[in-house]
Backbone as CSV, one residue per row, in Angstrom:
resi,resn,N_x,N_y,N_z,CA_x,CA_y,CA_z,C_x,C_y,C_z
1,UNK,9.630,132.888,114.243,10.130,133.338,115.530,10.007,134.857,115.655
2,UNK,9.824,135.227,116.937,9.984,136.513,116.802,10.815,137.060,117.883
3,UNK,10.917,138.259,118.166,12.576,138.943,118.846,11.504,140.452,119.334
4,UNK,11.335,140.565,120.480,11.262,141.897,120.954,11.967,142.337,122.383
5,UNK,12.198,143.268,122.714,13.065,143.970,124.007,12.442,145.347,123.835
6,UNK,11.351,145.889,125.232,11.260,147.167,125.318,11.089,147.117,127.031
7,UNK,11.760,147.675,127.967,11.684,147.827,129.281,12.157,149.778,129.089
8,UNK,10.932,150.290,129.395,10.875,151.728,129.516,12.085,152.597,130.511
9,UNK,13.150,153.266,130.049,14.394,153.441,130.488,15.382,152.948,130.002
10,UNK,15.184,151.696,129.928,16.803,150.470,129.768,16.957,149.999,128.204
11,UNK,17.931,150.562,127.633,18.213,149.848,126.482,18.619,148.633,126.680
12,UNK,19.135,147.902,125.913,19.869,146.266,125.603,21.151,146.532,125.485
13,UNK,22.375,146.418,126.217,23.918,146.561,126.218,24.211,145.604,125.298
14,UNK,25.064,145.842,124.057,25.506,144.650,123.413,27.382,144.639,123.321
15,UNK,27.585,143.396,124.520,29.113,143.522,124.838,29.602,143.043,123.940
16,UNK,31.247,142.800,123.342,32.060,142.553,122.645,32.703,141.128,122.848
17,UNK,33.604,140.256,122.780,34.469,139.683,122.875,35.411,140.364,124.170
18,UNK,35.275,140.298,125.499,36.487,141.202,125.933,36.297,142.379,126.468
19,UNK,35.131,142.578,126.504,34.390,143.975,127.119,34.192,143.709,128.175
20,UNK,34.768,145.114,128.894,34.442,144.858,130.342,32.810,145.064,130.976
21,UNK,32.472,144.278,132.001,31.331,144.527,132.152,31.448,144.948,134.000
22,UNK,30.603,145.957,134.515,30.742,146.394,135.833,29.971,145.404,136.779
23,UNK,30.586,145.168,137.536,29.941,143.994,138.352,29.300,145.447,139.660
24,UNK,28.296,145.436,140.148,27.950,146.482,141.184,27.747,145.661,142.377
25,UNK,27.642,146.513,143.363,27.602,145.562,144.858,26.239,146.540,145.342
26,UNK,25.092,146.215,145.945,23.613,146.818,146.539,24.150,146.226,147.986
27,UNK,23.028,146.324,148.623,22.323,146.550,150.069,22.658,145.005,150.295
28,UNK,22.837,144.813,151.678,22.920,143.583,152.163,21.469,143.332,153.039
29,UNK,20.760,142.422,152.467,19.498,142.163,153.324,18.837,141.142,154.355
30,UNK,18.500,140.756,154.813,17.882,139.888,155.856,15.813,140.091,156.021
31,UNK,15.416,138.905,155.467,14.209,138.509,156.441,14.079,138.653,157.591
32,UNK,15.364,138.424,158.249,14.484,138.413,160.154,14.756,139.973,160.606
33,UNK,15.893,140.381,160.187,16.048,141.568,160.460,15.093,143.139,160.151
34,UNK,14.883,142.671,158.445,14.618,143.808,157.851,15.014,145.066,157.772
35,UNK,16.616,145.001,158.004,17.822,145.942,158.447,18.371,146.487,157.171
36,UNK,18.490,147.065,156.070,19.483,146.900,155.054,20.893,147.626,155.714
37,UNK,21.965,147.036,155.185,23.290,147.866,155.417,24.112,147.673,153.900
38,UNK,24.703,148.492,153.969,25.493,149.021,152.645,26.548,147.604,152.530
39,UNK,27.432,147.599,151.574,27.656,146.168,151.113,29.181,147.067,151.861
40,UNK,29.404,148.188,151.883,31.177,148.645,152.475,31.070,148.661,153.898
41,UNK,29.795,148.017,154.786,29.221,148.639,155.833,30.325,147.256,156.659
42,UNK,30.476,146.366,155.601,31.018,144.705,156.277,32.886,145.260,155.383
43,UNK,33.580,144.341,156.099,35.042,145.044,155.936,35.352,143.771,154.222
44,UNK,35.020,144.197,153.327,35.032,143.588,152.216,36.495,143.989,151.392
45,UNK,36.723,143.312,150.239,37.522,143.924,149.248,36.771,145.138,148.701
46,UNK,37.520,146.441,148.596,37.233,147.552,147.882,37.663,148.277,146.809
47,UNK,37.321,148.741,145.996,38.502,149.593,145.234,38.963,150.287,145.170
48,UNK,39.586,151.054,144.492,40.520,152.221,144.874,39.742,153.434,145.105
49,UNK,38.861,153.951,144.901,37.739,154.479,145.001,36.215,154.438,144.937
50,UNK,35.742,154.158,146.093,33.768,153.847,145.755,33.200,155.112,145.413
51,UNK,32.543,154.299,144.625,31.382,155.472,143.999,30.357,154.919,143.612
52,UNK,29.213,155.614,144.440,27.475,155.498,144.197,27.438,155.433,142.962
53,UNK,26.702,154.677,142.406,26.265,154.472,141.098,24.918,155.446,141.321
54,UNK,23.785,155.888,140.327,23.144,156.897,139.998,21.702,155.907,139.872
55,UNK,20.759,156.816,140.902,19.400,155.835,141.295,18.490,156.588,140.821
56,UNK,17.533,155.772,140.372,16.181,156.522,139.986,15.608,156.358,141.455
57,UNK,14.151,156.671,140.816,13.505,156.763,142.418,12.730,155.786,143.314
58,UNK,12.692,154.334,142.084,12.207,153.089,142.433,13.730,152.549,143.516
59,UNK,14.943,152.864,143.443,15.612,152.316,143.749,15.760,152.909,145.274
60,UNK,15.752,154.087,144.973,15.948,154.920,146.159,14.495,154.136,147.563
61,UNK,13.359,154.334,146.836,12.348,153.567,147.616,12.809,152.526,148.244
62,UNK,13.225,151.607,147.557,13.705,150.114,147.976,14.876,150.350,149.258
63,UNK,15.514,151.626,149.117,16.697,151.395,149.890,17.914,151.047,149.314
64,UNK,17.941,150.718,147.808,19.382,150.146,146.813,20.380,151.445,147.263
65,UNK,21.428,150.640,147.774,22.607,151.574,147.939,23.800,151.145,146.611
66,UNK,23.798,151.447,145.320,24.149,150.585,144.567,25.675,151.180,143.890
67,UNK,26.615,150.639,144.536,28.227,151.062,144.428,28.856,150.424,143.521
68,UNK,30.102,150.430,142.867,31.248,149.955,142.017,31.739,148.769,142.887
69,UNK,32.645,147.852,142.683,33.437,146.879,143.164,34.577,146.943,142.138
70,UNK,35.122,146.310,143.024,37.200,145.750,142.616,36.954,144.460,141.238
71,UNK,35.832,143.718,141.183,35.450,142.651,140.434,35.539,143.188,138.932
72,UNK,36.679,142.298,138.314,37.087,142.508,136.707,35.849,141.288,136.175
73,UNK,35.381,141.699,135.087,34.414,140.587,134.084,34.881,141.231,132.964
74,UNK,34.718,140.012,132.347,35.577,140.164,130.845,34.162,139.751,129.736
75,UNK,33.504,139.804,128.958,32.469,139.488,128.258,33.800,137.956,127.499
76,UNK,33.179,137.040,127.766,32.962,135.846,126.862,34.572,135.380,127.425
77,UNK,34.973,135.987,128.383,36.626,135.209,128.803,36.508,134.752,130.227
78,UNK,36.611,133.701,130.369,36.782,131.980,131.330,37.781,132.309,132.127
79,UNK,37.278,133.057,133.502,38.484,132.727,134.070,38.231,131.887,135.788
80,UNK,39.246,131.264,135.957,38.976,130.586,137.132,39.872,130.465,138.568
81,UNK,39.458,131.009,139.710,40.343,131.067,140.923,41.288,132.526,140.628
82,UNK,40.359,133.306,140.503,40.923,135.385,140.384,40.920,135.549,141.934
83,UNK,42.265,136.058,142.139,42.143,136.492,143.501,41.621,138.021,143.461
84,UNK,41.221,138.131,144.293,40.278,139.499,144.253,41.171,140.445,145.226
85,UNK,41.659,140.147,146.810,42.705,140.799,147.557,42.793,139.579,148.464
86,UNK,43.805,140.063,149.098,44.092,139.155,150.894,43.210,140.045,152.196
87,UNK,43.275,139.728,152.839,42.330,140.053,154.131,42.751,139.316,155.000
88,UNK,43.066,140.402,156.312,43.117,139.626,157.458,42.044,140.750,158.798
89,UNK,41.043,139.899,159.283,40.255,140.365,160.036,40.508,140.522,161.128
90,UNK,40.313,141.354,162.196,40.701,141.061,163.956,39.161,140.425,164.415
91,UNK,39.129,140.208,165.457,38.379,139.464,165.929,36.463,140.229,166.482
92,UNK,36.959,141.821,166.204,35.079,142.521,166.042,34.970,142.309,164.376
93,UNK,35.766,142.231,163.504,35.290,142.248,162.190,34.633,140.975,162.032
94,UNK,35.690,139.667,162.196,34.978,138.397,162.482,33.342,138.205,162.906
95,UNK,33.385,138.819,164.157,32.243,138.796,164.694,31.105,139.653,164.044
96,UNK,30.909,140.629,163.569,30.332,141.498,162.721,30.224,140.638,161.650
97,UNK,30.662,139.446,160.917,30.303,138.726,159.500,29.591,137.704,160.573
98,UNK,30.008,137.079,161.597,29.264,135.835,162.260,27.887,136.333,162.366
99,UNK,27.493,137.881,163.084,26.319,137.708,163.314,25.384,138.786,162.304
100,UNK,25.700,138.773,161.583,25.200,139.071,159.743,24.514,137.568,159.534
101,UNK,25.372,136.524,159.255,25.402,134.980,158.784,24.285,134.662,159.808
102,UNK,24.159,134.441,161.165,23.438,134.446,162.253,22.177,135.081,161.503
103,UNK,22.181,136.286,160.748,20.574,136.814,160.428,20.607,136.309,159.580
104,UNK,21.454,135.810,158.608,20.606,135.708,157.291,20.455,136.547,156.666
105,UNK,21.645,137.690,156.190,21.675,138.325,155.592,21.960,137.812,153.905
106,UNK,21.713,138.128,152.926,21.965,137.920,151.792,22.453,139.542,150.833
107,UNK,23.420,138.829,149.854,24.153,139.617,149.233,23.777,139.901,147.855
108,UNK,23.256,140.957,147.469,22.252,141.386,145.948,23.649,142.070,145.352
109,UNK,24.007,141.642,144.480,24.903,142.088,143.598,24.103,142.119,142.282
110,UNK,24.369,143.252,141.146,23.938,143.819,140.308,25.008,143.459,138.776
111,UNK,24.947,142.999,137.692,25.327,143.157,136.015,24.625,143.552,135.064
112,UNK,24.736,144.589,134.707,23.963,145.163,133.446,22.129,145.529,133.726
113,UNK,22.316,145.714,134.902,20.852,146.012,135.430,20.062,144.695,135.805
114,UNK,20.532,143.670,136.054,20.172,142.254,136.646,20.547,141.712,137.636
115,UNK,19.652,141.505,138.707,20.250,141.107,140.221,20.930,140.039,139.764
116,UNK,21.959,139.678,141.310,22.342,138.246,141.235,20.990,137.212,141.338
117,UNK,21.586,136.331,140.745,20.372,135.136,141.560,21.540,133.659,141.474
118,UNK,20.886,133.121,142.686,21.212,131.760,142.977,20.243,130.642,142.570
119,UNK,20.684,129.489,141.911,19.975,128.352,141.262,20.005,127.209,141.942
120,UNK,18.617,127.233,142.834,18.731,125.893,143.943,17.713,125.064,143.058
121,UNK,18.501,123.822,143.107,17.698,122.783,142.415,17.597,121.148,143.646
122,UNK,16.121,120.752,143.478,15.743,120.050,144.465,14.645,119.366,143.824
123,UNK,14.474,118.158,145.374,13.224,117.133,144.475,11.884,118.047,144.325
124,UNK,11.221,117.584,143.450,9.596,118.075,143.348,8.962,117.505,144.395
125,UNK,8.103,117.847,145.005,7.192,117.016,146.395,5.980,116.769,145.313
126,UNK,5.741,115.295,146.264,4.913,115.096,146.038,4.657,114.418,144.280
127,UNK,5.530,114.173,143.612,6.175,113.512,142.738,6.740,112.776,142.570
128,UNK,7.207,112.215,140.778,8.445,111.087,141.270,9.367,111.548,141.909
129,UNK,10.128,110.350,142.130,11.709,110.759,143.256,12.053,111.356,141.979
130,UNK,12.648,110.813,140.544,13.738,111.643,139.913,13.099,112.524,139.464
131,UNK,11.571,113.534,139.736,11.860,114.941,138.777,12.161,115.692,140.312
132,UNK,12.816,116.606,139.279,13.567,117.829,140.379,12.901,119.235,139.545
133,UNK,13.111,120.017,140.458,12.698,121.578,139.895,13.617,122.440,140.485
134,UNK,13.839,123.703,139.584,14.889,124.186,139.899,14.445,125.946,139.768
135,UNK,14.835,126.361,140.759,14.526,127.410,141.556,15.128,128.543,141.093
136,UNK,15.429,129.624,141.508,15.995,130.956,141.668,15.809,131.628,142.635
137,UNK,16.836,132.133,143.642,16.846,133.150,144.984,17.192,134.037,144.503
138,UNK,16.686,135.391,144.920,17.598,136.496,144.647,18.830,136.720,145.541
139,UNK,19.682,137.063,144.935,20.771,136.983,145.609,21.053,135.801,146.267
140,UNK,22.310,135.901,147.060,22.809,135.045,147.789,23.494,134.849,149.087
141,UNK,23.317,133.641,149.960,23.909,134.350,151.349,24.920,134.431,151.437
142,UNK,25.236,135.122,152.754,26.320,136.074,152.916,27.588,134.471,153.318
143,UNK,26.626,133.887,153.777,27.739,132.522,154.601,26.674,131.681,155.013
144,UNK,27.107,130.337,155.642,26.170,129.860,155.997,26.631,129.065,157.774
145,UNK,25.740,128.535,158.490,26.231,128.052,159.563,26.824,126.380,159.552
146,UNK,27.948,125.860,160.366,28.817,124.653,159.859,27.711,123.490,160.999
147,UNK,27.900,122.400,160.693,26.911,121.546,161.089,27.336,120.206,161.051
148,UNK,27.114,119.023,161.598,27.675,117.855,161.939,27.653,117.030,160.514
149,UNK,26.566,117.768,159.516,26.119,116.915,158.288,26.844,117.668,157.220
150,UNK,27.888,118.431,157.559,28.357,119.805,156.593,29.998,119.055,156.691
151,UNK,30.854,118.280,155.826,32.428,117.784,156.169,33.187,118.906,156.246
152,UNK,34.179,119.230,157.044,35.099,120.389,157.440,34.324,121.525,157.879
153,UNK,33.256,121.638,158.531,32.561,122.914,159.526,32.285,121.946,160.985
154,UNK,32.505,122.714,161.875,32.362,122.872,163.023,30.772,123.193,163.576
155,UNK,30.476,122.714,164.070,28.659,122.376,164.171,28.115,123.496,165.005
156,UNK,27.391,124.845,164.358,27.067,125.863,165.048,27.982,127.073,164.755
157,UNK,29.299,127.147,163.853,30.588,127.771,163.777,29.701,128.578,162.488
158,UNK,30.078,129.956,162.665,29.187,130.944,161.193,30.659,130.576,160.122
159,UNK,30.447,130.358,158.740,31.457,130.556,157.766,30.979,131.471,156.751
160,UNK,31.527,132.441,156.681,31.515,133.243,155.339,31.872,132.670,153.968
161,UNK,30.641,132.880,152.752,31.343,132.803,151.436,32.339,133.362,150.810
162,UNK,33.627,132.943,151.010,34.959,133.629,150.252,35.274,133.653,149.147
163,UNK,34.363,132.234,148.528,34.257,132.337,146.868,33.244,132.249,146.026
164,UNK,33.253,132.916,145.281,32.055,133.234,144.168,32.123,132.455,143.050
165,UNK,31.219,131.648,142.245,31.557,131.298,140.884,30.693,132.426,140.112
166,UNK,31.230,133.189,139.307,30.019,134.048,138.812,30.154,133.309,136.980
167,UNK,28.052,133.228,136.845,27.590,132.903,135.338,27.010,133.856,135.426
168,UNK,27.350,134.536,133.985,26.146,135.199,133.380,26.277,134.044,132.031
169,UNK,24.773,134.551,131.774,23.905,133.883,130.556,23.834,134.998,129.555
170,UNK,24.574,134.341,128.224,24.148,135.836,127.328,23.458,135.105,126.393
171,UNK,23.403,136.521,125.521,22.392,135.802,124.073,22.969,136.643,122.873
172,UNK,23.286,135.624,122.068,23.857,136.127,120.478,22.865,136.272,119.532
173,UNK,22.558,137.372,118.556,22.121,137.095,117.294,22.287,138.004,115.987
174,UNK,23.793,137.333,115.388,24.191,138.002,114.291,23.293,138.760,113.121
175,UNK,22.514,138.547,113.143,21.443,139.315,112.119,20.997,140.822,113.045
176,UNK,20.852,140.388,114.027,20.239,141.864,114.485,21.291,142.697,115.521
177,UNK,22.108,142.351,116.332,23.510,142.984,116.763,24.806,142.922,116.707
178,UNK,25.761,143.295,117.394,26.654,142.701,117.263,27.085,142.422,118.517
179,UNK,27.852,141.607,119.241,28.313,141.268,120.535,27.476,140.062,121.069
180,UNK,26.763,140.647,122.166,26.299,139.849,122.944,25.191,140.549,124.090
181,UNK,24.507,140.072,124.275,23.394,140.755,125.631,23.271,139.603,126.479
182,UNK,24.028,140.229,127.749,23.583,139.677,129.546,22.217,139.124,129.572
183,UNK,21.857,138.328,129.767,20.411,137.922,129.548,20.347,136.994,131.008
184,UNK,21.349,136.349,131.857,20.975,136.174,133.274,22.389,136.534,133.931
185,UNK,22.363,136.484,135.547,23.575,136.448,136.242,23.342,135.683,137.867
186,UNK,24.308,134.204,137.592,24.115,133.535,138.619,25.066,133.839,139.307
187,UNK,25.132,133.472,141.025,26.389,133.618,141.135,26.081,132.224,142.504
188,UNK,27.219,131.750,142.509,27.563,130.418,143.696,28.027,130.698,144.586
189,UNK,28.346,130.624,145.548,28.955,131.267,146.934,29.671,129.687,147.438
190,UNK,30.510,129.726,147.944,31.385,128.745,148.392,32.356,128.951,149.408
191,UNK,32.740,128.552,150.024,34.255,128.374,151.303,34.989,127.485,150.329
192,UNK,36.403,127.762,151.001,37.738,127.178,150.799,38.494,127.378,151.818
């Protein structure tokens, strides 16, 4: 077997048991639009202070507006249903997430220098019925629209994702570090 890691700039983070890891929030994007807006641009949970994280010049190109978040990650600790804050919207904030959702905006969140990605898995065409193949989006949407085939949405009604399941994927190997290295980061988007 063999073991190599060289990406010019980026070392390999090797977390602990319990180490915190920075969850970052980027640019909110859209296909139809081709608009980016800042992820504080929508009335989100914040923290006690934002602060730009530090861009090279590939990022700057792209447009990455790439900030801190309120989001605690713990390296290798399970936790489930973290309230993050309460929120109550008036009715232009509402509307400002409806017609975001309306474009098709999607949400690029950042761990250890690895976008989010979402894992859509579906039939193969043109194949048997049972193989499936399974995908990766970058990032994920912001919400999605409610529909007659959708149970508890309202058909045409925008809903925002209020909950996240976040995976990262790490990788152990006692002979050559110690901890652990981020090696993917999914994240699920959901209503409740």
């Amino acid at each position: 077997p063999t073991a190599a890691f060289y990406l010019p700039g980026v070392a390999p983070i090797d977390y602990r048991d319990g180490e915190s890891i920075d969850l970052k929030v980027n640019k909110l994007t859209s296909t139809k639009t081709h608009l980016p807006y800042e992820w504080y641009d929508l009335p989100f949970c914040r923290p006690a202070e934002v602060v730009y994280k530090g861009e090279n010049l590939g990022e700057v190109m792209r447009g990455d507006r790439i900030q801190n978040s309120p989001y605690t990650i713990k390296m290798n600790v399970e936790v489930s249903c973290q309230l993050l804050c309460k929120q109550s919207y008036d009715a232009e904030q509402a509307a400002l997430f409806a017609t975001k959702i309306g474009e098709d905006y999607r949400v690029n969140w950042i761990v250890d220098n690895l976008p989010a990605a979402t894992r859509v898995v579906e039939p193969a065409l043109g194949s048997s019925p049972s193989r499936i193949i399974t995908i990766y989006e970058r990032g994920f949407p912001l919400g999605f629209r409610g529909a007659e085939s959708i149970p508890g949405t309202s058909a045409g009604v925008n809903y925002v994702y209020n909950h996240h399941r976040i995976v990262l994927k790490y990788h152990t190997e006692p002979d050559a570090f110690e901890g652990a290295r981020i090696v993917g980061f999914e994240v699920e988007p959901f209503s409740v």
